[in-house]
C-alpha positions in Angstrom: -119.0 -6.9 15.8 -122.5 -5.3 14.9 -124.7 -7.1 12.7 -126.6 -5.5 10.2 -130.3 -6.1 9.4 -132.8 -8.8 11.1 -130.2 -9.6 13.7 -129.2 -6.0 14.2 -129.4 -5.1 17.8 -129.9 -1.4 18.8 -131.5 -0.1 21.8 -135.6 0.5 20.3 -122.5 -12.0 21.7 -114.9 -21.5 33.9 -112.4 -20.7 35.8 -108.6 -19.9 34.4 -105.9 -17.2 34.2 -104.8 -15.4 31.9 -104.1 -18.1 29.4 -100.2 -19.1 29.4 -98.9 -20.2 26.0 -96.6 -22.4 28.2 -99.6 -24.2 29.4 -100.4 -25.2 26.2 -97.4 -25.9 24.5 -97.0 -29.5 26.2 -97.4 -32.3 23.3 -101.1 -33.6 23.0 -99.5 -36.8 22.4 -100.6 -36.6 18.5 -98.1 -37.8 16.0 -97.1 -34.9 13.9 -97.1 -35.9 10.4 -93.6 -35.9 8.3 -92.8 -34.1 5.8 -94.5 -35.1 2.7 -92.0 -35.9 -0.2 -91.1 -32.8 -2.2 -91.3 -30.4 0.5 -88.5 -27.9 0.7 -86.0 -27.1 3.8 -83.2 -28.8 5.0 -83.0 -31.8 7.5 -84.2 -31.9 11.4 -81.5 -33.0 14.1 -82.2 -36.7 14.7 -84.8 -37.8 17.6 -86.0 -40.6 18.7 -89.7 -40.5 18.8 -90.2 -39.9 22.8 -87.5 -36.9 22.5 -89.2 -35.7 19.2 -93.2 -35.8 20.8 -92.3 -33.7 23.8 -90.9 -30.7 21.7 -93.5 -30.7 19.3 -95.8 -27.8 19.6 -99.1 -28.4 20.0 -101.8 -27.8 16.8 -103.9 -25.9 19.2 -103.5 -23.0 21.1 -106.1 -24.4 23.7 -109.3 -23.6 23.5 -112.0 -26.0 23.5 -114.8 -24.9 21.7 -111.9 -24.1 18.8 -109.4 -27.0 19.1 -107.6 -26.5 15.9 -107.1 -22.3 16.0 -104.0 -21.3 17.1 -101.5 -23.4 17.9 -99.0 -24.4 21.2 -94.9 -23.8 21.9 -94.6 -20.4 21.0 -96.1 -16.7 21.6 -95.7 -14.1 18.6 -94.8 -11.0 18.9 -94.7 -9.8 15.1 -96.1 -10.7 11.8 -94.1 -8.1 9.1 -96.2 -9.2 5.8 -95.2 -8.1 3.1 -97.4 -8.9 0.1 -98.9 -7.9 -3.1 -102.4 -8.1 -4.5 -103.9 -7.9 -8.5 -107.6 -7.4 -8.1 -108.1 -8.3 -11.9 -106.9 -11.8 -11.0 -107.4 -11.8 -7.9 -104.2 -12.9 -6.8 -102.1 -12.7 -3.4 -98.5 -13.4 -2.9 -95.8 -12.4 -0.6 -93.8 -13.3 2.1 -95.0 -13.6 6.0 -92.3 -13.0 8.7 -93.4 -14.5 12.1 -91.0 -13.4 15.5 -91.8 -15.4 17.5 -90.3 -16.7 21.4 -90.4 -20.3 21.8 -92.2 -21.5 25.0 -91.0 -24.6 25.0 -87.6 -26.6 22.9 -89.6 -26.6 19.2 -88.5 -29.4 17.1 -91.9 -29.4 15.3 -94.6 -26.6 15.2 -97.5 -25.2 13.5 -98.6 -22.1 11.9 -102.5 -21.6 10.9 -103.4 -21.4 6.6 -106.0 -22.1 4.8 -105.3 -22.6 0.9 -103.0 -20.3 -1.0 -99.2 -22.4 -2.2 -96.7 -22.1 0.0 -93.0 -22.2 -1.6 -90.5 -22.3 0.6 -90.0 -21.9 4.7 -87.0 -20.6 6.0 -85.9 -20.6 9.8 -83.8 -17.9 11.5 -82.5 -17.9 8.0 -82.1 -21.6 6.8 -84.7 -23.7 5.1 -87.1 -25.8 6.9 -89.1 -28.8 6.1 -92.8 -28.2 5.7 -96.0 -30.0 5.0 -99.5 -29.4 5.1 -102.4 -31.0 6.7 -106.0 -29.5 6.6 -105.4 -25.5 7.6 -102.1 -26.5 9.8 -98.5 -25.3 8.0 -96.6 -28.2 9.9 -92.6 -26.8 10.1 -89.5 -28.9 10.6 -86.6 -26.5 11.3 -83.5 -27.6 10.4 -82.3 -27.8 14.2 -84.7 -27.2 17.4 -85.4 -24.2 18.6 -84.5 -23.5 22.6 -87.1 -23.0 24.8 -87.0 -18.7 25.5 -85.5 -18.5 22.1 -86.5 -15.5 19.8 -86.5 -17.3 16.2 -88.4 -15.7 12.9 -89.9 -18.0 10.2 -90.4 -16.5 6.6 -93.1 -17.7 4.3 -93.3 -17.3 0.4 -97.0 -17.9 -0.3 -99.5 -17.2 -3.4 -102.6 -18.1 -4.3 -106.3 -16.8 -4.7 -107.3 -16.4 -0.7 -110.5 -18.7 -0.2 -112.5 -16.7 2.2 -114.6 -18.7 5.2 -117.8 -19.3 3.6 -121.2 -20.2 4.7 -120.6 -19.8 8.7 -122.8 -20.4 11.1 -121.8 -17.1 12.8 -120.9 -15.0 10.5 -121.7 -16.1 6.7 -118.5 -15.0 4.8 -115.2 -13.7 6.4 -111.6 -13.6 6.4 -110.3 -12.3 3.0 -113.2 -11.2 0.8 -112.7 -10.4 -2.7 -114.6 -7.1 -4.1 -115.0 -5.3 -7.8 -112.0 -3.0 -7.1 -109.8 -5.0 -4.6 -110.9 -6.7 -1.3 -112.7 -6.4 2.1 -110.8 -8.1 5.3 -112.8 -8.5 8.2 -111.9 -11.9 10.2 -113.3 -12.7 13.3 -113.3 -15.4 14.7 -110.4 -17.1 12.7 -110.6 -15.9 8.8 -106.7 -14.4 9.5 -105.2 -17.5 8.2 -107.5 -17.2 4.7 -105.1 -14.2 3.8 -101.3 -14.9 6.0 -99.4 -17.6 8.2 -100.2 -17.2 11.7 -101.2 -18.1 15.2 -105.1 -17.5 14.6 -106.9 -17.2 18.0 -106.5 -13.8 20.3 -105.4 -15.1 23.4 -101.8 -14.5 20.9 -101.4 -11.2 20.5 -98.6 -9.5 18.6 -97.9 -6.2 16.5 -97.8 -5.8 12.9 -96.3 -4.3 9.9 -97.7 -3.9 6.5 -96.3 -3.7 3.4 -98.9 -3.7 0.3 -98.2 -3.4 -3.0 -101.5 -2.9 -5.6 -102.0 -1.3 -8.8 -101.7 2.6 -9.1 -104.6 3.9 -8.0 -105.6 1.3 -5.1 -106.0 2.8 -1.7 -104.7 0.3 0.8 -106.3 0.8 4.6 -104.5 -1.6 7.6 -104.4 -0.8 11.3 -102.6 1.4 12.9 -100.6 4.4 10.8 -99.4 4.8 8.1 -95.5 4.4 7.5 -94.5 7.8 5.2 -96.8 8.1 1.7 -97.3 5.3 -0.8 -94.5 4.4 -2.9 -95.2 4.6 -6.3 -93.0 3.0 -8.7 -94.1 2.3 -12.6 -98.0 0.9 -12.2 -98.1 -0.2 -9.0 -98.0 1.7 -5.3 -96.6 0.4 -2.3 -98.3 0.9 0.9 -96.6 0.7 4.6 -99.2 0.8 7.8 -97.6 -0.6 11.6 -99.6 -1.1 14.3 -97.5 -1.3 17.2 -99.5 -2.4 19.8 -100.2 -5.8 20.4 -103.4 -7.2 18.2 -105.7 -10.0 17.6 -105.2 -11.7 14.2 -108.6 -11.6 13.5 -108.6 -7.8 13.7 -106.1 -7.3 11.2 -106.7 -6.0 7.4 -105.5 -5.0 4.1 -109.0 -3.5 3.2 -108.1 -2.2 -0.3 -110.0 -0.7 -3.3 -111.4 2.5 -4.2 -111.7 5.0 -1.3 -112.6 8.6 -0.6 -110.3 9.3 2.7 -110.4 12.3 5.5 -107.7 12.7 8.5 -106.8 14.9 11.1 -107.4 14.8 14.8 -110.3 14.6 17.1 -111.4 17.1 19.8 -109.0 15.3 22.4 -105.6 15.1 20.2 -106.1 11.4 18.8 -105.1 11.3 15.2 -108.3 10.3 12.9 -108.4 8.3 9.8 -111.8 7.5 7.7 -112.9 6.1 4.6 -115.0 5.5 2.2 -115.8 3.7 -1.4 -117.1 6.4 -3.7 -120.5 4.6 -3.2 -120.8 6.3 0.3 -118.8 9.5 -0.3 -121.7 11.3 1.2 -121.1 9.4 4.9 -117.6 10.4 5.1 -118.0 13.5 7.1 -120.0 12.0 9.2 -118.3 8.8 9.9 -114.8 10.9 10.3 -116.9 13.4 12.6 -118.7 10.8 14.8 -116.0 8.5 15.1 -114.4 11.3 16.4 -116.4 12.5 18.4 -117.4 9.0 20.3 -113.6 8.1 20.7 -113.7 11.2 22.7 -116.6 10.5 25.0 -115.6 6.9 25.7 -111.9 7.9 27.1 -113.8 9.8 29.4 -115.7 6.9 30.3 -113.6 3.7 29.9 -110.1 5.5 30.7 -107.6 6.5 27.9 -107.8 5.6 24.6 -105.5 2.5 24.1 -104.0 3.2 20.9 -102.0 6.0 18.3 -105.1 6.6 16.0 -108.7 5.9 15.5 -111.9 6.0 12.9 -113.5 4.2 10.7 -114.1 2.5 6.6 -117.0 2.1 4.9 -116.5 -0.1 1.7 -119.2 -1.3 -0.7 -119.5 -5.2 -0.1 -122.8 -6.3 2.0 -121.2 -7.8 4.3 -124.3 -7.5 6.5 -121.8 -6.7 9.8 -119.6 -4.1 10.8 -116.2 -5.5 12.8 -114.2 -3.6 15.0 -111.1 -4.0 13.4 -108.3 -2.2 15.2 -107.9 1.2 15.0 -110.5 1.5 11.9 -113.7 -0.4 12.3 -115.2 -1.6 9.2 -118.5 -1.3 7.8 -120.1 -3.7 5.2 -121.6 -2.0 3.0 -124.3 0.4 4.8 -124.2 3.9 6.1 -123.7 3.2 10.2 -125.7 5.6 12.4 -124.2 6.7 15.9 -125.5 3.9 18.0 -123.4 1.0 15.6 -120.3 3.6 15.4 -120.1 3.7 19.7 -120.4 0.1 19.6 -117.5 -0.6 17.6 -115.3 2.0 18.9 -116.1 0.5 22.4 -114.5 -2.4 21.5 -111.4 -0.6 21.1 -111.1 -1.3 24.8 -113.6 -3.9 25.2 -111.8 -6.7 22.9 -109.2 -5.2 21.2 -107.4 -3.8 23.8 -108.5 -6.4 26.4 -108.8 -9.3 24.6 -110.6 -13.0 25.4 -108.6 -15.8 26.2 -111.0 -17.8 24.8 -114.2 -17.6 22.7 -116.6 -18.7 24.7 -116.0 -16.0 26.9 -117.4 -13.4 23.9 -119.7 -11.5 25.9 -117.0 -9.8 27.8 -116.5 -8.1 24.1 -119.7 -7.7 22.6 -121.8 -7.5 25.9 -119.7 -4.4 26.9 -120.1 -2.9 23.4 -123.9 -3.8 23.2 -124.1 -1.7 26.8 -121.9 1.2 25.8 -124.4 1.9 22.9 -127.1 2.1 25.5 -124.9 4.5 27.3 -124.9 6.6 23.8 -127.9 6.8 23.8 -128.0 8.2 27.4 -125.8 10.3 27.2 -127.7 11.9 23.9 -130.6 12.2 25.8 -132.9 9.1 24.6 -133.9 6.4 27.3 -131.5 5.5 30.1 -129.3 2.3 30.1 -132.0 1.2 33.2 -135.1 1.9 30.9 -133.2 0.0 28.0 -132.2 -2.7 30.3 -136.0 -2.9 31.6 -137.8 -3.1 28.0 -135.4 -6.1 27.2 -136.0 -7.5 30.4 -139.8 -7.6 29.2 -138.9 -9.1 25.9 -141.0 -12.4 25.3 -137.8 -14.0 23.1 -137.9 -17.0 24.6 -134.4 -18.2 23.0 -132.6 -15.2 24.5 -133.2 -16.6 27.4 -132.7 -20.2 27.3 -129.0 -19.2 25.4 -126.8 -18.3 29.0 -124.3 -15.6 27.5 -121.3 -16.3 29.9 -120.8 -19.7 27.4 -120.7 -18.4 23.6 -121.4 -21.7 21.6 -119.0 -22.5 18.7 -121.8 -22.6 16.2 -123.9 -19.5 17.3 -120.8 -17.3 18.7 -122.8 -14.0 17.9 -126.3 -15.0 19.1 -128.7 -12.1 20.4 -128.1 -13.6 23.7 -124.5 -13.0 24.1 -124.8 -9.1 23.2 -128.5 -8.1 25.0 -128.0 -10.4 27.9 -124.6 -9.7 28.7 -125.5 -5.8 28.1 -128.0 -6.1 30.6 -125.7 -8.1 33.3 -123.7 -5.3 33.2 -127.0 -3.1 34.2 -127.7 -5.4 36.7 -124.3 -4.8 38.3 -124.7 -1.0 37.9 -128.0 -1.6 39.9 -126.3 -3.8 42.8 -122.8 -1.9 43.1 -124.0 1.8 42.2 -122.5 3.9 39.5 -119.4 5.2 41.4 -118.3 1.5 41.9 -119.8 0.3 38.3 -117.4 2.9 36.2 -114.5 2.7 38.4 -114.7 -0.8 37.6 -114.7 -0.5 34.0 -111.7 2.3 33.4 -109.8 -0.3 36.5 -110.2 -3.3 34.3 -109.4 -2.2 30.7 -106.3 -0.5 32.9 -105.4 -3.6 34.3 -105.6 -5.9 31.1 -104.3 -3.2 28.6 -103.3 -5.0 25.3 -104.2 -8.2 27.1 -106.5 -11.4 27.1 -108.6 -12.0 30.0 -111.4 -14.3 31.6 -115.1 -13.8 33.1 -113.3 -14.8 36.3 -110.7 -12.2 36.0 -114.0 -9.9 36.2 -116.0 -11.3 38.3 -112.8 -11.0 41.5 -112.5 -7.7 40.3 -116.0 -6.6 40.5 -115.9 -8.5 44.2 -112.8 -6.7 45.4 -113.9 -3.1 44.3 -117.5 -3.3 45.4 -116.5 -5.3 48.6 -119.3 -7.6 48.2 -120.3 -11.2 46.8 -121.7 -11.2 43.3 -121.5 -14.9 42.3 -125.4 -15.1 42.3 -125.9 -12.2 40.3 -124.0 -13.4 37.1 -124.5 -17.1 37.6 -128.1 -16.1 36.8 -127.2 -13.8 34.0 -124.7 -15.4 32.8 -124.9 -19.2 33.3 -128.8 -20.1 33.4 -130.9 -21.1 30.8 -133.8 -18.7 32.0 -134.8 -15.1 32.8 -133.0 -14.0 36.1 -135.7 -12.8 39.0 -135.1 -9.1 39.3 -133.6 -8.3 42.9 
């Protein structure tokens, strides 16, 4: 995530493993609500209510500062949508397939959607009960699921998508209507505007697409694409899969109008990049740079995690770009090199190692925020020390007061979470030395490929490689409410 504007930042956002959906999947001891008369499926094995509360999965994945994302008892591993969009009317339908392995029995669990109709459920084939309730989809299936079970639920949906307005972080996300189709950028949890799922990245599955638009429409989703569109009367088909495991907040169906360049970078990696007419000029160099910095960083951060990269630019200001995966997006602006190496560093730095939980956000955009001072390094402008020591002399007395190891729910992005946690990475550099510091970086986005992690999980790392004892260094960059004392 880069924002744009005011905020934009340039160089002149506790203690537990890996987060186990088993953990979470124990009942909160809420009631589940029943099925509201007039829902569809067919009839749940009876229970008596003790028997029925322990396999219910839980309406929360876990975390916190989030309570309602995600939800508990199960662990995707695919989401095959396949969907259709008018732009005139604005309209989505289609069906959602969730694989999913049950982490506990399921008589009872959730999946994450705001709005849109929902017309029928169906379980490893046979209909289930449903209901709604706020943005939960609450699903009886017609017998409970075994714990370690492999089950798939399908999902008939339509409806105008109602994007996530007005945020405190982020304005509007999710799925965002434009002139000539749409722009889908969803972090944190704008997935479940637009399809079924479990909407918080410590769940982590791959995806299929399967889009069909008017003649004409260009559809862009992660990953690569699945043969050429199919065309058939007035309408194309478009099939994308991503196949390694992603957050749902990184997914799209950007669609619309677009100008679009491939081939392969310097290094072999296959390179997609686009853009609406209004920025046909940028293409080359987006495809070019994007190139080009996806390059440089497997040098730097170890291989690059997945089959393709690059980059859209589509004409709705947004006012951020998002590093969706495989093709960042850019809200409607022409991004310069320092904004491009920040979003392709999250290709490793939150895409491919994800968070376990949000407030843990600096691990993402900390490590991006610093990888754009290393751009500009490595292009011969000021070192990442001399960026590190003008912030250091910055008089923004918020920055400091906001500690960036915590992201806040309501200020997730805050200039605190990106310089500061930038600059604790500098102060490691300064403490460990460079051999130490970058072994460190390609070790962990080896060790938590297409994972979540914690600040703790990097913290014993940086104390096992360096062989010394760093809790004072990042409880004062990350945890304090004022400027660290320079060692």
């Amino acid at each position: 995530m880069q924002l744009k504007g005011p905020r934009r930042l340039t160089t002149a956002l506790l203690s537990v493993t890996v987060f186990g959906l088993n953990a979470c999947s124990a009942s909160n001891g809420a009631t589940a609500p029943s099925a509201a008369p007039g829902t569809t499926g067919g009839t749940a094995a009876a229970r008596s209510p003790a028997s029925q509360a322990s396999t219910i999965g839980t309406a929360g994945i876990g975390d916190p500062d989030f309570p309602t994302d995600g939800n508990g008892g199960y662990d995707v591993e695919n989401y095959a949508l396949k969907l259709a969009y008018d732009p005139p009317t604005r309209k989505l339908s289609g069906t959602a397939s969730v694989k999913a392995r049950a982490a506990q029995i399921l008589s009872r669990f959730d999946l994450d959607l705001h709005g849109l109709t929902v017309s029928k459920v169906n379980v490893d084939g046979r209909p289930a009960r449903f209901t709604r309730q706020g943005d939960e989809l609450i699903i009886d299936p017609a017998t409970a699921i075994a714990k370690g079970a492999m089950f798939k639920v399908a999902v008939d949906y339509a409806g105008r998508p109602d994007p996530v307005r007005n945020s405190s972080n982020l304005g509007t996300y999710g799925f965002i209507p434009t002139k000539d189709g749409a722009f889908v950028t969803s972090e944190p949890n704008g997935a479940k505007t637009w399809f079924p799922c479990n909407d918080h990245p410590a769940d982590k599955a791959t995806f299929d697409f399967d889009v069909t638009v008017p003649s004409g429409t260009t559809v862009i989703a992660n990953g690569e694409m699945r043969g050429a569109p199919v065309t058939s009367g007035a309408t194309s088909t478009f099939s994308w899969r991503e196949g390694h495991p992603m957050a749902t907040y990184l997914a799209t169906i950007t669609l619309g109008k677009f100008d679009v360049k491939t081939g392969k970078t310097a290094g072999g990696i296959p390179a997609y990049a686009a853009t609406d007419p209004a920025f046909r000029s940028d293409l080359d160099f987006l495809y070019s740079t994007s190139a080009k910095v996806t390059d440089y960083w497997s040098k730097v951060f170890g291989p690059y995690p997945f089959s393709s990269t690059g980059g859209v630019i589509d004409d709705f200001s947004a006012g951020y770009a998002l590093e969706n995966q495989t093709k960042p997006m850019y809200g409607g602006f022409q991004p310069d090199e320092s904004i491009i190496a920040h979003e392709l560093a999250h290709q490793w730095f939150g895409d491919s190692v994800s968070i376990t939980r949000w407030k843990d956000l600096w691990l993402n955009e900390g490590f991006a925020t610093y990888a754009e001072w290393l751009w500009t390094e490595h292009n011969g402008g000021l070192s990442a020390d001399r960026t590190f020591t003008d912030y250091y002399s910055s008089k923004d007395a918020a920055m400091w007061k906001y500690p960036p190891g915590v992201a806040q729910r309501d200020d997730l992005f805050n200039t605190s979470v990106y310089v500061r946690g930038a600059m604790t990475l500098q102060a490691l550099r300064r403490q460990i030395g460079d051999e130490t510091f970058f072994k460190l970086l390609r070790t962990w986005t080896a060790q938590h490929k297409y994972g979540s992690a914690t600040t703790d999980q990097f913290v014993n790392l940086a104390e096992k490689l360096s062989g010394r004892q760093l809790d004072d260094l990042f409880n004062a960059w990350l945890y304090k409410p004022v400027r660290p004392t320079l060692q």
